[in-house]
C-alpha positions as CSV (number, residue, x, y, z in Angstrom):
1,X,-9.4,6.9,8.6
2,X,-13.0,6.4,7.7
3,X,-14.0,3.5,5.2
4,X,-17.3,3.4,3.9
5,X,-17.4,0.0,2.7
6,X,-14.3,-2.5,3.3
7,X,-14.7,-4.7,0.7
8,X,-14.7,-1.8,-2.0
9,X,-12.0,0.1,-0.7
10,X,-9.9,-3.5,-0.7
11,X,-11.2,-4.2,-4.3
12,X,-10.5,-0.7,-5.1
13,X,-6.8,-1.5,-4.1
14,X,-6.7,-4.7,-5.6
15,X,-7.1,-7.1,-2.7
16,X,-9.9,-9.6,-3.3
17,X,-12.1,-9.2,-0.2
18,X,-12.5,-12.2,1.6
19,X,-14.9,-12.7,4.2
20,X,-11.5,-13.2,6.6
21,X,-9.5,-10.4,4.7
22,X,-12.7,-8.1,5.3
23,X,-12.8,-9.1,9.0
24,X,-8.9,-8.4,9.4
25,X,-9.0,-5.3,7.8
26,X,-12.6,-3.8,8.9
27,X,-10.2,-4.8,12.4
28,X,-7.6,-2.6,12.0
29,X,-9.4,0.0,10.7
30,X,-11.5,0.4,14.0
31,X,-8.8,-0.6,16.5
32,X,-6.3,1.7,16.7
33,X,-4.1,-0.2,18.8
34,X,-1.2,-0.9,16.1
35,X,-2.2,-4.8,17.3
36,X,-0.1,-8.2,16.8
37,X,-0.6,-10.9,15.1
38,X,-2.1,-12.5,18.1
39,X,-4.3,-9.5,19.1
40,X,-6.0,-9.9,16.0
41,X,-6.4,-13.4,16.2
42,X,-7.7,-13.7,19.8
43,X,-10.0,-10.5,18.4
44,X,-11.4,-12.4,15.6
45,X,-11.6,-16.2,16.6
46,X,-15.0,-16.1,18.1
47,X,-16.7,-14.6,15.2
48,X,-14.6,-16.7,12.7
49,X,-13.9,-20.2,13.6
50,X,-11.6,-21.2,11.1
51,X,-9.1,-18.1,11.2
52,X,-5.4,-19.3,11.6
53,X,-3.0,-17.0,13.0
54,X,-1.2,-18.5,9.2
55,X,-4.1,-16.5,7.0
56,X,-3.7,-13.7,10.0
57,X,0.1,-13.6,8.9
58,X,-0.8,-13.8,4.9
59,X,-3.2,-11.3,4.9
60,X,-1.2,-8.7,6.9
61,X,1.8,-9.3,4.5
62,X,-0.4,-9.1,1.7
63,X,-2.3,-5.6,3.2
64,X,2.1,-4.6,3.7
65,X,2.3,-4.9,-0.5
66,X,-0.6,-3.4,-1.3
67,X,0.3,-0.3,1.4
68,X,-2.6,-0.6,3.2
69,X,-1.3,-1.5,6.4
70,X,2.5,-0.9,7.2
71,X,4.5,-2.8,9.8
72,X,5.6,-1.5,12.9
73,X,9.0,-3.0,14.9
74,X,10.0,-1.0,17.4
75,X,11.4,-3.6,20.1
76,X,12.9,-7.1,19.0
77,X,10.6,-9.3,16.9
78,X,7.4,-8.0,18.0
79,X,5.4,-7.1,14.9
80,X,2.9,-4.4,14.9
81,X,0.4,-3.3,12.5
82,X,-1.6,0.1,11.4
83,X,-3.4,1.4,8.9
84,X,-1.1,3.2,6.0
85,X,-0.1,6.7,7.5
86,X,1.9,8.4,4.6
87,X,1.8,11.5,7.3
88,X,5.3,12.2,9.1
89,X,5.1,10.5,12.6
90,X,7.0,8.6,15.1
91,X,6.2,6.0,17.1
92,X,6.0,6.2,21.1
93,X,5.6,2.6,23.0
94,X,5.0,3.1,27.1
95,X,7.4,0.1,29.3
96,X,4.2,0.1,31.7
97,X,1.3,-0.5,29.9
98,X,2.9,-1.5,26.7
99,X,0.5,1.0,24.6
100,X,1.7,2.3,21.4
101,X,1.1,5.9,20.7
102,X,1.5,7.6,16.7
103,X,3.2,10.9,17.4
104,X,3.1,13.6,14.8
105,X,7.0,15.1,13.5
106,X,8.0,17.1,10.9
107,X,11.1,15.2,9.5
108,X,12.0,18.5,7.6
109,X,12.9,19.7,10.5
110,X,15.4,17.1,11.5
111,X,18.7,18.0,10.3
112,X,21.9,14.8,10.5
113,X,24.6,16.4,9.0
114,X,26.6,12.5,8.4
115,X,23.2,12.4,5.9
116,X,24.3,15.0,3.8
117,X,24.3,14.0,0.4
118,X,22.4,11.1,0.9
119,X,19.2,10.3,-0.4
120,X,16.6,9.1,2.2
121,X,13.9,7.1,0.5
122,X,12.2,6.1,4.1
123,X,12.6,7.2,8.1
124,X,11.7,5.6,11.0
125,X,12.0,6.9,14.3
126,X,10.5,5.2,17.9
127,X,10.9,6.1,21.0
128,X,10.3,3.6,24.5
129,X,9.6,5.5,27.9
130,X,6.6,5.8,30.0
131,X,4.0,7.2,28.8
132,X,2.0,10.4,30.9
133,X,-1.0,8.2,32.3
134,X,1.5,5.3,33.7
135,X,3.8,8.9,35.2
136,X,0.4,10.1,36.7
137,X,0.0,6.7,38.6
């Protein structure tokens, strides 16, 4: 996803764009690393001195209502975040070297028969191995 200019496209979506808000987004937007809470924290602390990992938390959350970012869970508590992908994909996270991959799938083509009749409003689907780097090692 390319953004022109952060604090617009937050306006735009009815986020007032704070200088930290900007940062966490403008983040996120170029790291593509679906990072923690922490990750963005340790990323940002340098260049903003007063960040808490507390506004780090708020502004996620608030980014999760406004469907800009959406959360990612795929083992335990361990929170991840990416931009809004409305595009069918799954979610691949390597045992090794603990990168998390976005893999494309075409949910139409999935067919549970115990669904039938059901009305799915949202699908997840993740999947833990190792990923081809960490195999080629």
């Amino acid at each position: 996803m390319k953004i022109d200019n952060v604090d617009s496209y937050l306006r735009d979506n009815g986020v007032n764009p704070s200088y930290q808000r900007s940062k966490i987004f403008e983040y996120i937007v170029n790291n593509h690393n679906h990072p923690t809470v922490s990750q963005i924290y340790e990323a940002l602390i340098e260049k903003i001195p007063t960040l808490s990992k507390t506004t780090v938390y708020n502004t996620l959350n608030l980014f999760v209502e406004k469907k800009l970012v959406e959360v990612i869970t795929i083992e335990g508590n361990e929170a991840r975040y990416d931009i809004y992908n409305p595009e069918d994909h799954a979610h691949f996270k390597c045992t090794e070297c603990k990168t998390l991959y976005d893999i494309p799938i075409n949910f139409n083509n999935i067919f549970v028969k115990e669904l039938e009749g059901f009305q799915i409003q949202e699908q997840y689907v993740h999947f833990i191995g190792k990923c081809a780097n960490c195999l080629k090692k």
